[in-house]
N, C-alpha and C positions, 0 to 999 in steps of 0.2 A: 504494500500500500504506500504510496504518493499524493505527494501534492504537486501537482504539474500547470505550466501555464502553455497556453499555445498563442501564438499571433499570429497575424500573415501580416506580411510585407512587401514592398516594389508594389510595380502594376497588377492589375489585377488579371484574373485568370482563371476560364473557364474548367472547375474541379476542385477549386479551394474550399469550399463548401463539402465535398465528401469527402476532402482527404477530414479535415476538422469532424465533422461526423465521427469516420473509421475511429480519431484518437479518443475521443469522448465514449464509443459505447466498448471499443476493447478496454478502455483503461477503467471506465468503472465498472463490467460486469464480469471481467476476465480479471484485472489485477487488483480492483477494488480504490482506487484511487478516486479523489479529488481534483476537478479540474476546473482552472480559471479561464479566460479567454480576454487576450486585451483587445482593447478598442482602439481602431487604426492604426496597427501595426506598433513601433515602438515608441512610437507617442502616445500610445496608451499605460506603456509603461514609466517614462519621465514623466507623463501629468497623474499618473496614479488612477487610471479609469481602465476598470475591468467589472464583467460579468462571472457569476460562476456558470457553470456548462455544464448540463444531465443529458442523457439518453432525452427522456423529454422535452428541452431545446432543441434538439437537432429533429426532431422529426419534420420529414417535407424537404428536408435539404441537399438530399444527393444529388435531383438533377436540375437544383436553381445552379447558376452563373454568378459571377460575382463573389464578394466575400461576406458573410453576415456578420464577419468581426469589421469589417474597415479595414484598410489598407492606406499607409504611407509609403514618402520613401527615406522621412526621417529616422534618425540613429541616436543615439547618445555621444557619439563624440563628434558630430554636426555643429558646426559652429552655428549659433540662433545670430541674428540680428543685433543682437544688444552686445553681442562678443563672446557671450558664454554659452556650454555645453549645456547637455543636459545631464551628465553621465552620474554625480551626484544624487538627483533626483532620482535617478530611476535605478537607482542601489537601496535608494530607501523603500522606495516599492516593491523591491524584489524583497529585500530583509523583511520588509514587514506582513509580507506576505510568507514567507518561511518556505521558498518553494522549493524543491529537491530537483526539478529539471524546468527548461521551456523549449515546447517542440518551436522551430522557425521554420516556417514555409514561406519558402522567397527564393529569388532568382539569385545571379553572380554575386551583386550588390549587396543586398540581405546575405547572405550567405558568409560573405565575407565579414561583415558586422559578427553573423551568431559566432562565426570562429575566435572573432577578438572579445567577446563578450568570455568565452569559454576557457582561452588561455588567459586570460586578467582576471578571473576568478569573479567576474560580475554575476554568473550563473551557469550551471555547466547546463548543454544545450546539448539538443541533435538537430540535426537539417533535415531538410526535408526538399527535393529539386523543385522549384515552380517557374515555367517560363514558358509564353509560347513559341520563345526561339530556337528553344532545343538547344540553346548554349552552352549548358554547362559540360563540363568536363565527369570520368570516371562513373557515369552511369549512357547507358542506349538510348533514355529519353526520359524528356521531363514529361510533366502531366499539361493539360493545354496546346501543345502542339499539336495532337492529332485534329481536335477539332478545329484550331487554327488553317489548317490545311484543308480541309473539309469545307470550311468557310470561303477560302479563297477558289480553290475547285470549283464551288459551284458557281459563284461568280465568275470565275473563267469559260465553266460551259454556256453562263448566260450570256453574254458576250459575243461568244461565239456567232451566233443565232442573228444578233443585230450587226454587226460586224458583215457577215455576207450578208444581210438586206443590204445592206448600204455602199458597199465596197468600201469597207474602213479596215486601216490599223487601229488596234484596241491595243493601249496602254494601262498596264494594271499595277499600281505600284501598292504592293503590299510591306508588313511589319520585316524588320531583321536591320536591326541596329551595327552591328560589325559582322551576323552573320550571313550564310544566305537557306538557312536548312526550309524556311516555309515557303520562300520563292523558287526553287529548287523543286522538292515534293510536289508544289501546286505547277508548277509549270511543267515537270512532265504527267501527272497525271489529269490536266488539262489541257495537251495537248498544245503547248505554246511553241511558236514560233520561233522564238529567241528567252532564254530568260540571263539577268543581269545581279545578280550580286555581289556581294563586299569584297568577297576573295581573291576578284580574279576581276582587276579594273578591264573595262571593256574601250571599244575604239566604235563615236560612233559610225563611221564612214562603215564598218564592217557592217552594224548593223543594217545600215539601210542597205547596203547592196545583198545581204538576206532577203531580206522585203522584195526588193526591185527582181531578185530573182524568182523568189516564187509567185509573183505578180506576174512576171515574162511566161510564166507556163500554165495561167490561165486561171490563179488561185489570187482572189479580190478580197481577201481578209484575212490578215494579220493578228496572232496576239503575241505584244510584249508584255513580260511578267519581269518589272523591277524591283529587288529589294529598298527599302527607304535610306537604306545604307552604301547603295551601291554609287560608285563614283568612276567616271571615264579615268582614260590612261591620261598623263599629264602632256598639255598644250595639242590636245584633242577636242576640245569642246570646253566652254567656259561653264565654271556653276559657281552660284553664289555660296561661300563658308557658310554653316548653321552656326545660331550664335549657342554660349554654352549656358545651361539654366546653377542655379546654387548648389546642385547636388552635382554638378561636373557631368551633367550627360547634355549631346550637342540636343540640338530641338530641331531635328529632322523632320524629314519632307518634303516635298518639292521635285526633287529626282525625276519621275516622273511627269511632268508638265515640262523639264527641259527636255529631257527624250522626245518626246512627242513632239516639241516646237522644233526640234532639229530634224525629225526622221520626215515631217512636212516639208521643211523647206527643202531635204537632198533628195525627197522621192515625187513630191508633188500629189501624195497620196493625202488623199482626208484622212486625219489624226488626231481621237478622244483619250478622253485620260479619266480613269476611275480609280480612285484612290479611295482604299479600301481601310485604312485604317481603323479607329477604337475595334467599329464592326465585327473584326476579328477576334477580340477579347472578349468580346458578350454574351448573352445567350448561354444554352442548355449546354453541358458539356457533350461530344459523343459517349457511346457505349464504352468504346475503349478507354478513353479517360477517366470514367467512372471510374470502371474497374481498378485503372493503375493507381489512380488514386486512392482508393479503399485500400490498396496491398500497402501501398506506403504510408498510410495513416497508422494500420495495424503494425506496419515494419517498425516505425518511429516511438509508439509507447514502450513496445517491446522492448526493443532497445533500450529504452531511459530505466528497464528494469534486472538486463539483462549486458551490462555490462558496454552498453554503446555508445557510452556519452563522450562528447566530443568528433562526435560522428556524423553521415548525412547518410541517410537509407538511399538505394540505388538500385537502377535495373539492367542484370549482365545474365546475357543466356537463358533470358526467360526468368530469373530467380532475382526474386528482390537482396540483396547482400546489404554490406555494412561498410564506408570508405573513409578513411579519416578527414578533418573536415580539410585541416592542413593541406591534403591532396587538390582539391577541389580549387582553393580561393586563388586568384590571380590569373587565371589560365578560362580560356575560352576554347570549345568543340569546336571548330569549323567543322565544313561543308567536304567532307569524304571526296580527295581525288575523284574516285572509280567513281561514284554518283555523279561527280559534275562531269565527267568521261562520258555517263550514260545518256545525260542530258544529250551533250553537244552530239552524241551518234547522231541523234533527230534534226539538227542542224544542216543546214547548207554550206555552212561554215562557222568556224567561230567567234564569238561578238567580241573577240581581243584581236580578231586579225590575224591571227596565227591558224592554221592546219594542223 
């Protein structure tokens, strides 16, 4: 028996709801514990606002979207405004709450936080993977991805459909901050024309002469599928720098709408642009996400009783495991050679200009 806290953290993220579920009803009917739940991530725990969390809280909650605790992407060692941390405060809330673990569901960002939280002895932690970028490192996938891609598919096949009424290139810039794993996925299995992400800066003269090719052989719609991260090769094509918000992440966007303004003026093709963002994060989780989620919610108490603290639950070979968190923080998953290989087979060529 425990007293455990859980938060969620970063963006939000369709499955945070049933991973929280899974820890709430394994922890209190399986290990007997006590569980708090902070309110918006770790500014629930600097301002000292939290819920307790039963089996009867969570009911209804597997297949809403969102998070029912709240979500930041504040920290404790975040400098505020006025010059000062929070990290004080929210030591008091932890002490006075007397807790023996706190699960963290969050992405790179978070993650990094529950590690420093864990070796400075603020509260020992396990992680738990959240992103729909699929970024992080030492596990196959995070939770939210799937249906991320699911989301953008079907936008790609709707697309499709108005794209040949009209003989348009369709631009579709989807989520992936440094990476490109949802632009990828959704671009080959919706069948896109070219897809553009962070990994592998593109050129775009190659692009359009994809277009102008298969336009030459009789096929009057295009889709480009670009990450919001992805950027041309340098003194290829101008773009504006994103400026950077307080948390040090750039405030991306845009990508898209300069594709489209360039691939118009070298091809002479009519060229829209659907930018798909929050979109992505909302709504029901898929089946498969539930699921992963439920494993890692149960994987995550477990652990807090079974010897995994300092830990992030993970998924390798089908089998949820245990990775320290040490392993995880600093490092980013890209986008698998051989998958961006699989893409580009479907290519006419490659959107870097290279064979």
């Amino acid at each position: 028996m425990a007293r455990v806290g859980v938060l969620t953290s970063g963006g939000d993220c369709p499955g945070l709801n049933a991973v929280i579920r899974a820890v709430v009803r394994r922890g209190e009917r399986h290990w007997g514990d006590e569980l708090v739940g902070f309110l918006d991530g770790w500014s629930g725990v600097i301002d000292g606002r939290w819920r307790p969390l039963d089996v009867e809280a969570m009911r209804g909650y597997l297949s809403r979207g969102g998070t029912m605790l709240g979500t930041s992407r504040r920290h404790p060692w975040l400098v505020e405004p006025d010059g000062t941390n929070g990290l004080e405060r929210a030591r008091a809330t932890l002490d006075g709450l007397a807790l023996d673990a706190l699960v963290v569901i969050g992405g790179e960002g978070s993650l990094a936080s529950a590690h420093r939280a864990h070796v400075e002895g603020l509260v020992p932690v396990v992680g738990v993977p959240k992103t729909i970028d699929n970024d992080i490192p030492c596990t196959e996938q995070t939770f939210g991805f799937d249906t991320a891609v699911a989301i953008a598919t079907e936008a790609i096949d709707r697309l499709h459909t108005t794209a040949e009424s009209h003989d348009r290139v369709m631009v579709v810039e989807v989520m992936g901050r440094h990476v490109g794993h949802i632009a990828t996925w959704a671009g080959i299995a919706g069948g896109a024309t070219v897809t553009l992400v962070p990994e592998h800066p593109f050129d775009v003269a190659a692009v359009a002469d994809v277009v102008r090719a298969r336009h030459a052989r009789g096929r009057y719609a295009s889709i480009v599928v670009v990450a919001e991260g992805a950027r041309p090769e340098p003194g290829t094509m101008e773009v504006v720098e994103p400026e950077v918000d307080r948390y040090g992440h750039q405030r991306l966007g845009g990508i898209g709408h300069a594709v489209a303004a360039e691939l118009e003026a070298r091809t002479g093709f009519d060229t829209r642009v659907t930018v798909l963002g929050h979109v992505q994060r909302g709504g029901t989780p898929t089946a498969h996400d539930r699921v992963l989620s439920s494993r890692y919610g149960v994987a995550a108490i477990d652990a807090v009783h079974e010897g995994g603290l300092g830990d992030m639950v993970a998924l390798r070979g089908g089998s949820i495991v245990r990775v320290p968190l040490a392993e995880v923080v600093g490092r980013l998953k890209t986008v698998d050679d051989r998958l961006w290989e699989t893409a580009n087979a479907l290519f006419e060529a490659r959107p870097d200009g290279t064979t």
